[in-house]
C-alpha positions in Angstrom: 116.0 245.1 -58.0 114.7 248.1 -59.8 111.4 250.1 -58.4 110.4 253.5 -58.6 107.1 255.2 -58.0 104.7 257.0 -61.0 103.0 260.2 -60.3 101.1 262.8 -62.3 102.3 266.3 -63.5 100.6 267.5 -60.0 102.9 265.2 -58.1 99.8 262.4 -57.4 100.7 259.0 -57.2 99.3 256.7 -60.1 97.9 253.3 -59.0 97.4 251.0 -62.4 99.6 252.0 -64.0 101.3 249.3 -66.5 104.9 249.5 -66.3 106.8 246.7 -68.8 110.8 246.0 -68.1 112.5 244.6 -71.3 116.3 243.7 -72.0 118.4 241.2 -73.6 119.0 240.0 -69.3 115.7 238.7 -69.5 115.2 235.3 -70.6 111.5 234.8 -71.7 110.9 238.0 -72.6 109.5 241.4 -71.0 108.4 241.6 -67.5 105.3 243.7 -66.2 103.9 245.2 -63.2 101.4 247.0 -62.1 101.7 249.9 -59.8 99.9 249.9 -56.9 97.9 251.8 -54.2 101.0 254.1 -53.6 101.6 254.2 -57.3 104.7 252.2 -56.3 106.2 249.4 -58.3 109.3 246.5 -58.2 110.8 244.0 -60.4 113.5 241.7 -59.5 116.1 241.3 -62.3 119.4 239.7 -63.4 121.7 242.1 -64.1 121.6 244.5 -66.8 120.5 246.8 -69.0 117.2 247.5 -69.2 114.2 249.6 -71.2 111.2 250.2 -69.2 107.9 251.8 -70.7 104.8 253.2 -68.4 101.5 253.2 -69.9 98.2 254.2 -68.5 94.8 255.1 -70.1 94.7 259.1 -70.6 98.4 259.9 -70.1 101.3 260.0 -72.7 103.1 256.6 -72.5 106.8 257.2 -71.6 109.8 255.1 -72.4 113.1 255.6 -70.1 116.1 253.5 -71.7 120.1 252.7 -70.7 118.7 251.6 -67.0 121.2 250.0 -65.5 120.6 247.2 -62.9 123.8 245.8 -60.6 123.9 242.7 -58.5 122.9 243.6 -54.8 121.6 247.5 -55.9 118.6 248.4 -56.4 117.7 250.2 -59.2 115.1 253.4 -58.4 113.6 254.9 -61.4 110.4 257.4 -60.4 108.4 258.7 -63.2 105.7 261.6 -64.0 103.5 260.7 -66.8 101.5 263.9 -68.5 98.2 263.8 -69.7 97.9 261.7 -73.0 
C-alpha cells in the first residue's frame, strides 16, 4: 500500500488533488487517485518502485521518485504542494 496526505504551505489539507503512481510494477500503466475530503489518498500496489506526481490547479506540480513499496508495508508519502 502506499498513501500519504497533501497539504498546502500553511499546513491545510488539499481535497482534489490528482495524484498519479507510475512504475515498471505496474502492468497497464499509471495509476491515479484523487485525494479526498481529508486531503488523504491510497493506492494498492505490487511491489516496487515507484514515481508518484501531485497535480492540482494553482499549485506547482510535484514529482517525488525512488518510492519504494514492500509486500505487507505500507508505503506513507505526505506532501506540501506550493502555490503554482
Amino acid at each position: 500500500t502506499l498513501s500519504g496526505i497533501v497539504r498546502d504551505a500553511q499546513g491545510g489539507v488539499l481535497p482534489g488533488v490528482t495524484v498519479t503512481a507510475s512504475g515498471p510494477a505496474l502492468i497497464g500503466g499509471p495509476r491515479s487517485a484523487v485525494t479526498g475530503e481529508a486531503g488523504g489518498y491510497s493506492f494498492q500496489l505490487p511491489p516496487g518502485t515507484y514515481a508518484v506526481s501531485y497535480e492540482l490547479a494553482g499549485f506547482a506540480p510535484l514529482k517525488r521518485e525512488g518510492i519504494a513499496v514492500q509486500v505487507a508495508r505500507t508505503a506513507r508519502v505526505d506532501v506540501e504542494l506550493g502555490v503554482g
